[in-house]
N, C-alpha and C positions, 0 to 999 in steps of 0.2 A: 457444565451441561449446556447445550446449545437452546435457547429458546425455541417455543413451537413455534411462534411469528416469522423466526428466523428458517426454520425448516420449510414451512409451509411457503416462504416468498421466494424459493431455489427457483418452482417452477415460472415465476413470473418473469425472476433475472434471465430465465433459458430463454423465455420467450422474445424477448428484446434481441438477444442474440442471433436465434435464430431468424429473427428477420432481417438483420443485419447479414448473415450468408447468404439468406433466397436474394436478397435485393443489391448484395454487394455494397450496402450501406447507401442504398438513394439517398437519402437525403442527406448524406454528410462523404461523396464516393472518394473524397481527396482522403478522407481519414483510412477509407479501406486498401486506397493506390497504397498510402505511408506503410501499416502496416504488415502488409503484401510483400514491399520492396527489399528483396535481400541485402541491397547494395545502399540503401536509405545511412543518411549520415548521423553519427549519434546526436542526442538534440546540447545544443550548446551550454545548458544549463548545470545539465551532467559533467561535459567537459571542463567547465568552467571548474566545479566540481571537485571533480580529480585530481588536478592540476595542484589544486589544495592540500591534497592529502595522501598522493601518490607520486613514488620518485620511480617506479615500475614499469614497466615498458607495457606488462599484460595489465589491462584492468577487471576483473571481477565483478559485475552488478547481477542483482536478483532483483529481479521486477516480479511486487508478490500482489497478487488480488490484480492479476494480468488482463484479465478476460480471456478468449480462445488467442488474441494474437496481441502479444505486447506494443505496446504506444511507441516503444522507446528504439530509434536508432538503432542499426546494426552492427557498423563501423566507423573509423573515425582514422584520421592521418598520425595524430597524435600517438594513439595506443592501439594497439591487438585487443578488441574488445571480446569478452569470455561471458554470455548475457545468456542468463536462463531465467524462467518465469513459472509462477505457480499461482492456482487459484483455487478457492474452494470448491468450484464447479468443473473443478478439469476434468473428473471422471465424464462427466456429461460433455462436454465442447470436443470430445474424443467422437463421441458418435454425433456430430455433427462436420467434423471434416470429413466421414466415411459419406453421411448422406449428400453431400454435398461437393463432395469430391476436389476441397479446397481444403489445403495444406501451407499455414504460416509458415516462415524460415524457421523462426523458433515457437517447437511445439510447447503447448502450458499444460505444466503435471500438475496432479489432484495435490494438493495442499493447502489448508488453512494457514491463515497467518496466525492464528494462535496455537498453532503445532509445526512452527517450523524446524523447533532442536529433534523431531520425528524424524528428520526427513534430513536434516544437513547439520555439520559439524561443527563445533562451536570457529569463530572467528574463518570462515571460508571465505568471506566477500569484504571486497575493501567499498561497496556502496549496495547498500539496499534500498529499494525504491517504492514507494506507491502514490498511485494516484487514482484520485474522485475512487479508494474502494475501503479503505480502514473504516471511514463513517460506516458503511453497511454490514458491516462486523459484526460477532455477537458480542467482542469482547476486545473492544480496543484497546485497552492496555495492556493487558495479555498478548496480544499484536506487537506493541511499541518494543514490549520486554523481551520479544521473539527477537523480532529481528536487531536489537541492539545485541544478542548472545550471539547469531551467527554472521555481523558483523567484526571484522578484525578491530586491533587496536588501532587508534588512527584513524581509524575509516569513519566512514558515514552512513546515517539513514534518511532518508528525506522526504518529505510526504507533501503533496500539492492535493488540494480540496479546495472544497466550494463552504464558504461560511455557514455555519447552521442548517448542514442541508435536512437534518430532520425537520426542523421547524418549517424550511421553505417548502418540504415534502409531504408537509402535513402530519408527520411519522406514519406514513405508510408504508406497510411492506419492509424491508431490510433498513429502512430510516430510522432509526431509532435514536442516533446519537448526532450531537453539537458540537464540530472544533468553532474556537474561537480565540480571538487574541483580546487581552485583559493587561494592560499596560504592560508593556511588551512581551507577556509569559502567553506561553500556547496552555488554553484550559477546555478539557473536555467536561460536556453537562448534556443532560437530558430531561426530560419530564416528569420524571420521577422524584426530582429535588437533588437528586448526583450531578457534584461539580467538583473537578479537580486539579489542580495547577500543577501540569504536567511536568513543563519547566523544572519548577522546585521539586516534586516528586523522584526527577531523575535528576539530580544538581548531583550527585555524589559522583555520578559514573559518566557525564556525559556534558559537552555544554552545549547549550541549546540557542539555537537563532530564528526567532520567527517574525515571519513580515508580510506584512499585502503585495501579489505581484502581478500584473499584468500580460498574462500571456494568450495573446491574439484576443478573441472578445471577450474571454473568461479574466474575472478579478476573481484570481486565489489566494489561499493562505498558504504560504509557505514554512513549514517547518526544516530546520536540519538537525539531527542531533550526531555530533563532534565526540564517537567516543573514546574516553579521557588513558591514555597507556596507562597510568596509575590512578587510583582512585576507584575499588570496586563500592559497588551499591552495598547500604548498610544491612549486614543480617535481619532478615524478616520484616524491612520495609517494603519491599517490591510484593513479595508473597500476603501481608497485611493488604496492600492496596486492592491485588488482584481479586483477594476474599471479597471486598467491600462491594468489585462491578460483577463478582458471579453473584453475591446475591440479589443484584437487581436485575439481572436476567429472567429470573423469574415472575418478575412484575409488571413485565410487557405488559401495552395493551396493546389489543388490536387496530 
């Protein structure tokens, strides 16, 4: 079940939004030229990426918890890039490309990342991607478990955040949760006393690399998880975990 905290801050995230279309993104306009740009090159880190894990000519990414226009490059010399994007707010970023009569190359459909197997086939993408949006989740491991099913085998999912942004957020609004690295294991935690070493929670099915990385002024956390051709997750581990963060959905506070 979605928390009220999380229902109630939709309108707050529209509103960032939408002034990022009135304004064309003033205060940051090179992010909205990128975006914009049909012909923009994929970002090198993906490529890097790929290169790892795909001998394919097409490459496959979902960029999920997108916003109205994904961050991420179009194309690339290397590969025929196939890039679609999804957000929990896509139904609403819909009537803001009408009001505003601006249309990204690649439009973002209504989709949660913890209902991605709703919406897409199990192993469809050889790299699933998010960035600065899993924290504002109501349910980040339900997230992780999504999209590692509609990743293929081989492939990748890989998330870049900002350290503790609830705590830096004050848990405000859709803040609610903590990625962090804990001798070299990625561990989600929040306020509540929930803390959980990701890493090892998914060791059965996937192997996992997380690191601090430096991209332009932002110092992120980078996760990939490497999911493993053999080796499925242990019967009613993933499902025990997910029980453990939908019951503390309910204990938000404001």
């Amino acid at each position: 079940m979605k928390p009220k905290i999380w229902i109630d801050s939709k309108q707050d995230e529209l509103a960032f939004w939408e002034d990022w279309f009135a304004t064309k993104s003033a205060q940051y306009p090179k992010d909205f030229e990128r975006r914009m740009d049909p012909e923009v090159q994929m970002d090198s880190y993906i490529i890097e990426l790929a290169k790892k894990i795909n001998n394919e000519k097409i490459l496959k990414i979902l960029d999920t918890g997108a916003g109205p226009a994904t961050c991420l490059g179009k194309v690339s010399k290397d590969f025929e890039i196939k890039l679609s994007a999804v957000d929990a707010l896509g139904d609403l970023y819909s009537d803001l490309y009408v009001k505003y009569n601006i249309i990204p190359p690649i439009i973002t459909e209504l989709c949660d990342s913890e209902e991605l197997l709703n919406k897409f086939e199990l192993d469809s993408f050889d790299i699933v991607h998010n960035r600065n949006a899993l924290d504002h989740s109501y349910n980040p491991i339900e997230g992780i478990s999504q999209m590692l099913s509609i990743v293929r085998k081989g492939g990748a999912v890989i998330l870049l955040h900002e350290e503790n942004e609830g705590v830096n957020e004050g848990y405000w609004g859709m803040h609610q949760w903590n990625f962090t690295i804990k001798k070299k294991d990625f561990v989600i935690w929040n306020r509540e006393g929930f803390s959980m070493n990701i890493t090892k929670a998914f060791a059965n099915s996937t192997d996992v690399d997380s690191s601090i990385i430096q991209m332009g002024p932002a110092r992120l956390i980078q996760v990939i998880f490497y999911k493993k051709i053999y080796g499925p997750v242990k019967p009613g581990i993933i499902s025990l975990l997910k029980t453990r963060v939908n019951n503390l959905t309910n204990k938000f506070k404001r």
